[in-house]
N, C-alpha and C positions, 0 to 999 in steps of 0.2 A: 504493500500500500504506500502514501503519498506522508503518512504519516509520521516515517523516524523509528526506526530499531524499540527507542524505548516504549514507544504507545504499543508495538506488535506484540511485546516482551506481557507488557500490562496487560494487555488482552489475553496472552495466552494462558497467564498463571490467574485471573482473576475468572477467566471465560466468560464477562459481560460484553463480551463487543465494543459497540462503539459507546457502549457509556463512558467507558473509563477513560477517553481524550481525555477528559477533564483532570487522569492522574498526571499524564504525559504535559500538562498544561506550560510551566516553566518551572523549573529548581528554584531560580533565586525569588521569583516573586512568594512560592508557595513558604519559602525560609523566612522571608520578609514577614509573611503572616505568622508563621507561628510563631518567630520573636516577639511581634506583639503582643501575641496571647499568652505568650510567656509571661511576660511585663507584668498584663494585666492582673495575670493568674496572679503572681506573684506579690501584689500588692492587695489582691484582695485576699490571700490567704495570707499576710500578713495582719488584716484588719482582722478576719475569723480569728485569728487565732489567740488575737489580745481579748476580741471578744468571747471568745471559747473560756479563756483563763478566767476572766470577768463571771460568767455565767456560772463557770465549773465553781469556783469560790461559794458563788451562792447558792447554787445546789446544795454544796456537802455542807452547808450551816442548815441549812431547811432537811437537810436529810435527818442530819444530826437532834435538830428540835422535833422530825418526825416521829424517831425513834424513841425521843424521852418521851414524848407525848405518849405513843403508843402502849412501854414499858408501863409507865403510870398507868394508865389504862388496863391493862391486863392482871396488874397488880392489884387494883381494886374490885378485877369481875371476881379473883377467886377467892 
């Protein structure tokens, strides 16, 4: 075909035909993209994860007051 060793390559190991142009597209733009979504990822999993620690913190005090609560509780059904 008209289209480059590597689209033939992507079609043969994928067996979609011609959908897969879209892998054979260009390297550096496709690099281009994911750097950014690297980026992105990258800062927003830095925000999760301060907010993760934030949450986590308050979970395990609310965990914590759930189990005294509970304990009392149990201690005065029997």
């Amino acid at each position: 075909g008209l289209r480059g060793k590597g689209a033939r390559i992507a079609e043969r190991t994928t067996g979609h035909g011609i959908e897969t142009t879209e892998i054979a597209v260009s390297k550096t733009e496709r690099r281009r993209q994911k750097d950014a979504e690297k980026a992105a990822r990258k800062e927003a999993a830095a925000a999760e994860r301060e907010a993760a620690a934030k949450a986590k913190a308050e979970a395990e005090a609310a965990a914590a007051a759930a189990e005294a609560a509970a304990a009392e509780e149990g201690a005065a059904e029997e």
